[in-house]
FITORLUM-961702 format. One line per 8 residues: number of its first residue (from 1); for each residue x, y, z of C-alpha. Coordinates in Angstrom, 2 decimals, always signed. Last residue first. Layout:
BEGIN
NUM	X Y Z ~ ...;
***
This chain:
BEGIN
449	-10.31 -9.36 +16.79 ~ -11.78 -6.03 +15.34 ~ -15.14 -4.42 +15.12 ~ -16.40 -2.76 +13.05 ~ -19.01 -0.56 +14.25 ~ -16.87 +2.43 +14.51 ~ -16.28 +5.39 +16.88 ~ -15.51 +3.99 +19.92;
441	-12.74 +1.57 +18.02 ~ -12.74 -1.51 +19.99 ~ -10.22 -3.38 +18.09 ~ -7.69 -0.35 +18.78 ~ -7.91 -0.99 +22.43 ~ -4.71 -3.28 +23.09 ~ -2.28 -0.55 +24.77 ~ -0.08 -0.45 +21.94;
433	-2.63 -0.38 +19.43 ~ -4.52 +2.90 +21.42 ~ -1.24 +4.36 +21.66 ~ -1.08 +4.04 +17.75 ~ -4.16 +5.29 +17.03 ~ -3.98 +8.64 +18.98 ~ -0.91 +9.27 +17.12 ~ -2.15 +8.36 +14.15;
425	-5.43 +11.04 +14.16 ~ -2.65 +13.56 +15.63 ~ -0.97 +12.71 +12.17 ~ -3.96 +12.59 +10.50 ~ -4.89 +16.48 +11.47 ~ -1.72 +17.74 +11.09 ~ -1.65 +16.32 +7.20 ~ +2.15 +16.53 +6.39;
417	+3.19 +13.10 +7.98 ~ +6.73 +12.66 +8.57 ~ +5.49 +13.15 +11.84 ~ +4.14 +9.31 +12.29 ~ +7.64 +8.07 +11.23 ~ +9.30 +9.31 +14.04 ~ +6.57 +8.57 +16.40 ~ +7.23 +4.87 +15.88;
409	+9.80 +4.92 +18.98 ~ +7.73 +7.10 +21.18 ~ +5.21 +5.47 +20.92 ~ +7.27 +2.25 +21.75 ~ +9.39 +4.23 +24.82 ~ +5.82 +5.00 +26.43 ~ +4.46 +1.84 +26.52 ~ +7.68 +0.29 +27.97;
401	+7.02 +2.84 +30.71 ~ +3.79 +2.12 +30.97 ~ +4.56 -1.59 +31.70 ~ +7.24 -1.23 +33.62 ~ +5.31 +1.63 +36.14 ~ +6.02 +5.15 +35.88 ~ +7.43 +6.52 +39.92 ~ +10.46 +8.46 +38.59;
393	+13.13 +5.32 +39.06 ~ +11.06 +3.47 +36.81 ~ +11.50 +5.96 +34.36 ~ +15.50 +5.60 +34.60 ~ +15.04 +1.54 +34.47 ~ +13.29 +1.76 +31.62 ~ +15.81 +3.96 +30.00 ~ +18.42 +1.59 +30.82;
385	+16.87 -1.14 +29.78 ~ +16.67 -0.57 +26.14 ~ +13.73 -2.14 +24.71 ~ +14.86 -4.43 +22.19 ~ +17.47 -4.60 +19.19 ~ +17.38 -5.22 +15.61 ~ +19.30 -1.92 +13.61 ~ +19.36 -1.50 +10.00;
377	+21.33 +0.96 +7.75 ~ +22.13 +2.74 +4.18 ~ +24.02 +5.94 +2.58 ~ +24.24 +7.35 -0.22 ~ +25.63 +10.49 -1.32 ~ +26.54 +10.55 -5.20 ~ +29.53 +11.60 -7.56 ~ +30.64 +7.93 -8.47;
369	+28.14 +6.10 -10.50 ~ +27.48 +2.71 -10.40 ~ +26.01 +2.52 -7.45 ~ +23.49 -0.74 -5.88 ~ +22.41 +0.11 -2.41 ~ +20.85 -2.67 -0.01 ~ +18.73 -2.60 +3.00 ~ +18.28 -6.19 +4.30;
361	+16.16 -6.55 +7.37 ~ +14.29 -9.80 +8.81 ~ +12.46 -9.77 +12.09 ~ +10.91 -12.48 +14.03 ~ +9.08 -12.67 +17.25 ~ +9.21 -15.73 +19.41 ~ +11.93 -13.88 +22.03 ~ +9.76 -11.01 +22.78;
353	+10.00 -7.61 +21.97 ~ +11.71 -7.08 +18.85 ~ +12.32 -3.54 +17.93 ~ +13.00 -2.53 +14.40 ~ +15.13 +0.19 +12.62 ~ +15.28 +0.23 +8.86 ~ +16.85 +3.47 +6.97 ~ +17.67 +4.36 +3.51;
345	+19.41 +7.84 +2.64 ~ +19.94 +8.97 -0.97 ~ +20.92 +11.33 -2.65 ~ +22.51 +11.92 -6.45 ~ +24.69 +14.09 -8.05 ~ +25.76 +11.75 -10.76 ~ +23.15 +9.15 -12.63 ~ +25.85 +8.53 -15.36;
337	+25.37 +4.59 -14.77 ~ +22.84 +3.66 -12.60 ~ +21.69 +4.51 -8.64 ~ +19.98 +1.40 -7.17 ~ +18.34 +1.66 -3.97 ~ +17.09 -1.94 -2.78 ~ +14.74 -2.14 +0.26 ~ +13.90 -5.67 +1.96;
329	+11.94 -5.41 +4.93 ~ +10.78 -8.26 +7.11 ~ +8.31 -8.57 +10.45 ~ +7.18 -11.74 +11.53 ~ +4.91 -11.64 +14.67 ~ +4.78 -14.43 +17.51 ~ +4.49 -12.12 +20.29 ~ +5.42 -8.90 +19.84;
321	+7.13 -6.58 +16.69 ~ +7.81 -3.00 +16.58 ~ +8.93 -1.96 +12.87 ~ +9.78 +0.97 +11.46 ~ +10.90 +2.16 +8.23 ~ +12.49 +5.42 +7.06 ~ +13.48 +5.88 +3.07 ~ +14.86 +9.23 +2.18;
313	+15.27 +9.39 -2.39 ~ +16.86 +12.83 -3.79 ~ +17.61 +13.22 -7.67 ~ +19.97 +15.04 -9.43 ~ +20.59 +12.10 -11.93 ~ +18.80 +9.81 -14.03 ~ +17.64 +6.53 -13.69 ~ +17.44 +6.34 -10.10;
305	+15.26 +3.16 -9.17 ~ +14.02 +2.76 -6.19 ~ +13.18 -0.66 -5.32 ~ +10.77 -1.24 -2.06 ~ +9.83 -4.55 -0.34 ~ +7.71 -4.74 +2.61 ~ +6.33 -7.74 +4.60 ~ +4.16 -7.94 +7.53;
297	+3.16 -11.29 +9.09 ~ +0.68 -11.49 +12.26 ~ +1.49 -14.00 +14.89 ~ +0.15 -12.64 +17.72 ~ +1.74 -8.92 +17.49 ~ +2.09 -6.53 +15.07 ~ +2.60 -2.45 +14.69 ~ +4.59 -1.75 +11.33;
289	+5.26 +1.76 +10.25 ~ +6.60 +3.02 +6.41 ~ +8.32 +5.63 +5.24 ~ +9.05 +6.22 +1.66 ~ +10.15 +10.49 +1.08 ~ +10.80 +10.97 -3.21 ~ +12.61 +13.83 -4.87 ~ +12.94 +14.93 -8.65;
281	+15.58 +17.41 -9.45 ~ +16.32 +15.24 -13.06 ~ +13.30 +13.45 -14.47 ~ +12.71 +9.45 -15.43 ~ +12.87 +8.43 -11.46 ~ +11.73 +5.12 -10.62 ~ +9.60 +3.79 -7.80 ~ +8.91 +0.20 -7.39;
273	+6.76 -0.42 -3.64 ~ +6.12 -3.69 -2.78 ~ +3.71 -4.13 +0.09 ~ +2.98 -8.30 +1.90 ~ +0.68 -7.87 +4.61 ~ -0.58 -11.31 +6.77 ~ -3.15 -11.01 +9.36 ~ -3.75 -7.10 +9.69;
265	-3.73 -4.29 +12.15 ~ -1.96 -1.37 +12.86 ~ +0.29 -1.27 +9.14 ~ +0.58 +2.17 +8.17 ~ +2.48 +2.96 +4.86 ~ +3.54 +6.63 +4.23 ~ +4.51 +8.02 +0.59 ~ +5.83 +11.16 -0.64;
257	+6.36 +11.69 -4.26 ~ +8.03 +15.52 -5.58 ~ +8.55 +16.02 -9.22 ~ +11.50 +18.30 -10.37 ~ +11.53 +16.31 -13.15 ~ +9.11 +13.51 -14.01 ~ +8.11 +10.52 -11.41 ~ +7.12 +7.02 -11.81;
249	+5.55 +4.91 -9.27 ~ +4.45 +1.27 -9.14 ~ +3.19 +0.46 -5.62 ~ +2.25 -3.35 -5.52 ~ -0.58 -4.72 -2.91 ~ -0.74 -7.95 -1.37 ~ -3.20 -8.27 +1.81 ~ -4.58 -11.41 +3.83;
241	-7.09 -11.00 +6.16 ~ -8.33 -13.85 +8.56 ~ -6.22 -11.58 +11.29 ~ -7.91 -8.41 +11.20 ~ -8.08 -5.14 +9.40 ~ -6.40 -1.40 +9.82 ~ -3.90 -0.61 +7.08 ~ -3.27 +2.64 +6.59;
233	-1.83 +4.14 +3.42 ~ -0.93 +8.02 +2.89 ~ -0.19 +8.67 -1.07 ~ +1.57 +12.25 -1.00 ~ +1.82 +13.59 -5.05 ~ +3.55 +16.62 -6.16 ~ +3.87 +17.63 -9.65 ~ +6.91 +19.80 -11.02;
225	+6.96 +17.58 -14.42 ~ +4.08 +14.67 -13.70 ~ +3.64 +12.06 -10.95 ~ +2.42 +9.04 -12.23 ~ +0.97 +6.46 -9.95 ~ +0.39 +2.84 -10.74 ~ -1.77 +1.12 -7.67 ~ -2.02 -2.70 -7.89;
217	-4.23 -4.77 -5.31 ~ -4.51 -8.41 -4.26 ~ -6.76 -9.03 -1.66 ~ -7.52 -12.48 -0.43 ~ -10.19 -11.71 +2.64 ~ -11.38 -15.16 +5.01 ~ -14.15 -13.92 +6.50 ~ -15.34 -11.70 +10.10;
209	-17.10 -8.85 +8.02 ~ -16.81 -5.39 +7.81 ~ -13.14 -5.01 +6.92 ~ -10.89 -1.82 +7.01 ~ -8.02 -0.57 +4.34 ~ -8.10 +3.48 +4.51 ~ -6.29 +5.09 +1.47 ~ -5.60 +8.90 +1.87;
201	-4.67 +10.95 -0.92 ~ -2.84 +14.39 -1.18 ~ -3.02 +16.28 -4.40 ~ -0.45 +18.67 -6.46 ~ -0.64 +19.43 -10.33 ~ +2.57 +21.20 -12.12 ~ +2.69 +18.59 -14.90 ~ -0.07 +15.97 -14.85;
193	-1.05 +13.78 -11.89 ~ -2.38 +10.46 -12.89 ~ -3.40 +7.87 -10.81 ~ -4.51 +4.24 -11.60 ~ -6.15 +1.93 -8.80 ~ -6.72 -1.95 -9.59 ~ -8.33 -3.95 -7.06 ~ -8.64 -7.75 -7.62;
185	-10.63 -9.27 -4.87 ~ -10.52 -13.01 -2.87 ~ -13.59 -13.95 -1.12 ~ -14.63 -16.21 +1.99 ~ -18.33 -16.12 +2.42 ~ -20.74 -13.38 +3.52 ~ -18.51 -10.89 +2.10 ~ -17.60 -6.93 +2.64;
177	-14.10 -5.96 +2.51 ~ -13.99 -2.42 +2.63 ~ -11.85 +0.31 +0.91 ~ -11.88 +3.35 +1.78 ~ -10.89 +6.44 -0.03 ~ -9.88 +9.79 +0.69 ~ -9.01 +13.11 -1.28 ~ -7.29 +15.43 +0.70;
169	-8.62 +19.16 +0.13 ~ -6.69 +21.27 -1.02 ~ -6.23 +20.40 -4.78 ~ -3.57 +21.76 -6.84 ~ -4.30 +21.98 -10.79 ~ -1.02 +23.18 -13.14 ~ -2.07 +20.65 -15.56 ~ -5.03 +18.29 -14.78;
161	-5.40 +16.12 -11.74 ~ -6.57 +12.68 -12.67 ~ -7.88 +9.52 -10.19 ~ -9.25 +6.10 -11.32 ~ -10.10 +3.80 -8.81 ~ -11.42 -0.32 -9.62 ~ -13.25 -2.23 -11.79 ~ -12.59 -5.40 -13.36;
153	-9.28 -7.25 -11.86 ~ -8.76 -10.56 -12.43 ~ -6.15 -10.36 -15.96 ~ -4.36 -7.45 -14.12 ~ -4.57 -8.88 -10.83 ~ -2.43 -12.22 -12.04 ~ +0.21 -10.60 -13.98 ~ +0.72 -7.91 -10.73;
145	+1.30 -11.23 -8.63 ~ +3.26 -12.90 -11.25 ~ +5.67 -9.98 -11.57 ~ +8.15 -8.92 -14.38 ~ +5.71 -9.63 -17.70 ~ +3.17 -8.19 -16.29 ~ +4.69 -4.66 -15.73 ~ +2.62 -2.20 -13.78;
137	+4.56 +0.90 -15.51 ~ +2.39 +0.76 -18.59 ~ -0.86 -0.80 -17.23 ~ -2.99 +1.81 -17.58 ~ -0.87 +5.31 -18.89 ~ -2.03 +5.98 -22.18 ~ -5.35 +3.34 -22.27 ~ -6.55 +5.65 -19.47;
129	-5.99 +9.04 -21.22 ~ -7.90 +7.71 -24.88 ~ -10.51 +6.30 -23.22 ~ -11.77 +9.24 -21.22 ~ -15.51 +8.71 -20.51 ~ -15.53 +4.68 -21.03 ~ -12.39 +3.89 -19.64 ~ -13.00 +6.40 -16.72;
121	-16.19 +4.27 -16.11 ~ -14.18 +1.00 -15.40 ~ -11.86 +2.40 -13.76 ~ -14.78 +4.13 -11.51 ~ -14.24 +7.49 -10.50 ~ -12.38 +10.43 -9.07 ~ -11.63 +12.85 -12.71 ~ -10.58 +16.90 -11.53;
113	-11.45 +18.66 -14.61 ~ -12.71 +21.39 -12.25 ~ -11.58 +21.67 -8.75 ~ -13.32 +19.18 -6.82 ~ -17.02 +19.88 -5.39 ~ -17.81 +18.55 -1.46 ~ -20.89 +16.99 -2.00 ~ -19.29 +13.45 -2.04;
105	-20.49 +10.60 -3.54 ~ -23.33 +7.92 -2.75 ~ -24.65 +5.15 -4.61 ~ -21.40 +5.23 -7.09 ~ -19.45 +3.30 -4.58 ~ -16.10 +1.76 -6.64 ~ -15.87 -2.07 -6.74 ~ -12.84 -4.29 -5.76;
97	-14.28 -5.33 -2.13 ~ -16.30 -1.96 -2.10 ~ -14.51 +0.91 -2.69 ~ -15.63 +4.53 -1.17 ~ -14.91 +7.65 -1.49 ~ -15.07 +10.90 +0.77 ~ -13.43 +14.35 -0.15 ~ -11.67 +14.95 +2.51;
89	-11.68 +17.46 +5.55 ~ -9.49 +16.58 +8.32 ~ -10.40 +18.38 +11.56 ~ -11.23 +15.11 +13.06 ~ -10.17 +11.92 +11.12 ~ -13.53 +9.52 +10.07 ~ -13.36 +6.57 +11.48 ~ -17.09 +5.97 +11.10;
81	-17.73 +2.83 +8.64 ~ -20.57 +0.81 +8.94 ~ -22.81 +3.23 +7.74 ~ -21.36 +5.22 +5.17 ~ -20.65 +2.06 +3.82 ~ -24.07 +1.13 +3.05 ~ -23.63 -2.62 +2.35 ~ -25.75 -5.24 +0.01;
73	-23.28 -6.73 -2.29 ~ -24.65 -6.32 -6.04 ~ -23.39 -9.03 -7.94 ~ -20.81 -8.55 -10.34 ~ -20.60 -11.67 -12.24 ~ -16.91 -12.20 -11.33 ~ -17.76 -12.23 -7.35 ~ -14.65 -14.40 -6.88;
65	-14.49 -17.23 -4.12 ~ -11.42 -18.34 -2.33 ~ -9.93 -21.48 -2.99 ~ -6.68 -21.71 -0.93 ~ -3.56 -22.00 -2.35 ~ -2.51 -17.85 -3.19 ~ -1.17 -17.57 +0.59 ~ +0.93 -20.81 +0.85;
57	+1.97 -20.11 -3.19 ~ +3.42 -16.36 -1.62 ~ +5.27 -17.84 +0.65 ~ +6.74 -14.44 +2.22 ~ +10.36 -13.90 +3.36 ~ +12.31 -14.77 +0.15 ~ +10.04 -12.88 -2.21 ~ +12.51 -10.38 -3.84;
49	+15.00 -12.83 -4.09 ~ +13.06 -15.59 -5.74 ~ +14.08 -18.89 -4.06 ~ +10.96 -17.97 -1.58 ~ +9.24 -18.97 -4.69 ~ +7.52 -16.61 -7.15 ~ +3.97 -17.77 -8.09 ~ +3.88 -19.52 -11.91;
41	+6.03 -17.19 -14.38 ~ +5.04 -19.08 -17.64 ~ +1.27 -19.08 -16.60 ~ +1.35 -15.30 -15.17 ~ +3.13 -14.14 -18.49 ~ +0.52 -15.73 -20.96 ~ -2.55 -14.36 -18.53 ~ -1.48 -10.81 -18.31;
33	-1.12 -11.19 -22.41 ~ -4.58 -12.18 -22.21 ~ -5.62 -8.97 -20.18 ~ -3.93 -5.95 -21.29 ~ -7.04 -5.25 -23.64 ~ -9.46 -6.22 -21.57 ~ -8.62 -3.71 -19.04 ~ -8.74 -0.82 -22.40;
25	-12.26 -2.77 -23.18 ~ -13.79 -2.38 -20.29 ~ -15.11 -5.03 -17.76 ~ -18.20 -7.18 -16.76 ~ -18.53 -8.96 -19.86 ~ -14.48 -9.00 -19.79 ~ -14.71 -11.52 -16.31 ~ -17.77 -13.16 -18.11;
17	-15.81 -13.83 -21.31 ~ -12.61 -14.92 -19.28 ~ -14.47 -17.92 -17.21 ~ -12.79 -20.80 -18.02 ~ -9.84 -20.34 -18.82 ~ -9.43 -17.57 -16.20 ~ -10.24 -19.81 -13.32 ~ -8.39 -22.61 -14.78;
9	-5.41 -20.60 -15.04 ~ -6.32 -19.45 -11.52 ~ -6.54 -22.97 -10.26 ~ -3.58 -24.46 -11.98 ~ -1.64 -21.61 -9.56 ~ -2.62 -22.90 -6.07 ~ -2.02 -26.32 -7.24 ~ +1.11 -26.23 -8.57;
1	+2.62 -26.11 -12.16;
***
């Protein structure tokens, strides 16, 4: 047993009355057994295949402090936090560290029997729907990470759209780190879209303070019979922040998932997405865009899982990497037995810009049926010269011109995005990253490094 993890089974043995004090009973319920499996797994070594480019015991070793006893964190998000997208309208909420905003909610009504609230409250008001799906995809027993967060985590973001419910307007949440000392936070989201519902979410990651942030976060998402579910996540803190969220995802027949993963700004990111079909005609979109430099760290690791046939799974990453920045994707597509007729497409394509940058890719597909369409691929390269050269040649300087071909590069992924409004939103973001201006955000008070 190391260091990094004695602590947390200290932390836990010691104080696991206050942590459920502070809880609900259905999270309580999951969390000794949470504890059993995290103290016989230990951390996953970079031995561990699906962990072999991120240390995760170098990340989990410091001693970060938890706010277990709940105490009230002085902040008014609404106003230190003015990104808002133009022409988007959302429904507005906000998490605090690993706490949901009740001060202040939105005005805008959701369609009725549409649930946005606390975890901890949704166990209270509808005990019998949480304790159905929390924790039942988000298994403990196959990842120390998610074993860990479920016996931390006390409050968090439930979400449920009832049968046959589609609602227009995006819902979206921040969350902000707020701390006047170095904190880690457990943040536990659980969505649930039943049969025929449809919803679009948006999940803005910022900081307000200049401290050491250990997030951990774990987001299960159902995605009912004929449901349709797009989960847009963008990443935009600093370097003293380190992120690991897990993505567990199950969809129904002729359900439709599309998710989008921004990384602009961050210190070290590690995302793992598990998605698995359990419904024939389902389909599933997994794109994901990575902006570093200085000697930021992004990781992401996806598994899809066909399980049954008839199903459709397009995965597009991209990566553009400077300075000292490590960049890795792992993606596994694994079709089982009898799982005929299905689709897939996985894609990874990364520029490396300077020659202290690093970038790890391994796409992989795992068949064992034999009436599919699958297909994988990875490219590495740089800038190519040619087309500098030919823009040169029309009076736009190196520098612009580079500029130019790296927008244009990640704008791939960017239009995969549905919302017109948050794509132009990303657009405008991402020129602003590539031209060094996004930490001085006109319309925000945070500020970034």
């Amino acid at each position: 047993m190391t260091q990094a993890e004695q602590q947390y089974i200290d932390l836990y043995s010691q104080t696991r009355q206050m942590i459920a004090g502070h809880s609900a009973p259905v999270l309580n319920a999951l969390r000794d057994k949470a504890f059993e499996d995290f103290k016989r797994q230990g951390f996953p070594s970079r031995k561990v295949e699906r962990y072999k480019y991120t240390d995760m015991q170098e990340l989990f070793a410091p001693d970060y402090g938890l706010n277990i006893n709940r105490i009230d964190i002085p902040v008014n998000p609404y106003d230190v936090f003015h990104c808002d997208v133009p022409n988007l309208s959302t429904s507005l909420y906000f998490v605090v560290n690993d706490q949901f905003y009740k001060k202040a909610l939105p005005k805008a009504q959701l369609p009725e029997g549409v649930v946005v609230e606390s975890l901890c409250d949704a166990a209270h008001n509808h005990p019998d729907l949480v304790e159905k799906y929390y924790g039942k995809i988000a298994k403990t027993e196959e990842d120390a990470v998610t074993a860990l967060n479920t016996m931390l985590a006390q409050d968090g973001l439930f979400v449920y759209v009832p049968k046959n419910v589609k609602v227009d307007r995006a819902i979206q949440v921040v969350n902000i780190l707020r701390s006047d000392v170095d904190l880690m936070v457990n943040r536990r989201v659980l969505i649930v879209m039943d049969e025929g519902s449809e919803a679009k979410f948006l999940f803005c990651d910022d900081s307000a303070d200049d401290r050491h942030f250990l997030g951990t976060q774990v987001i299960e998402a159902y995605v009912g019979d004929n449901a349709g579910l797009d989960l847009y996540c963008l990443e935009q803190t600093h370097e003293k922040n380190t992120r690991v969220s897990n993505v567990y995802v199950e969809q129904q027949a002729n359900s439709r998932f599309n998710h989008n993963v921004i990384t602009l700004r961050n210190g070290v990111t590690r995302n793992k997405l598990d998605l698995v079909f359990k419904g024939e005609g389902a389909e599933c979109w997994c794109n994901g865009c990575v902006i570093a430099d200085h000697s930021e760290h992004v990781d992401n690791n996806t598994l899809i899982d066909h399980q049954v046939g008839h199903c459709d799974s397009h995965e597009l990453y991209k990566y553009v990497l400077d300075g000292q920045a490590v960049g890795a994707f792992a993606g596994r597509v694994l079709v089982r037995h009898g799982s005929q007729k299905t689709t897939s497409q996985e894609t990874n394509q990364n520029l490396v810009m300077t020659k202290t940058a690093r970038m790890y890719t391994q796409p992989m597909l795992e068949i064992y049926a034999d009436d599919v369409k699958c297909a994988h691929g990875s490219t590495v390269g740089q800038l190519n010269d040619a087309a500098l050269f030919y823009m040169q040649q029309r009076g736009i300087d190196e520098h612009e011109a580079k500029l130019l071909l790296e927008f244009a590069f990640v704008g791939e992924v960017i239009d995969q995005i549905k919302l017109e409004p948050l794509r132009d939103r990303l657009h405008h973001l991402v020129e602003k990253r590539f031209r060094g201006e996004l930490g001085n955000c006109e319309n925000c008070k945070i500020k970034k490094s």
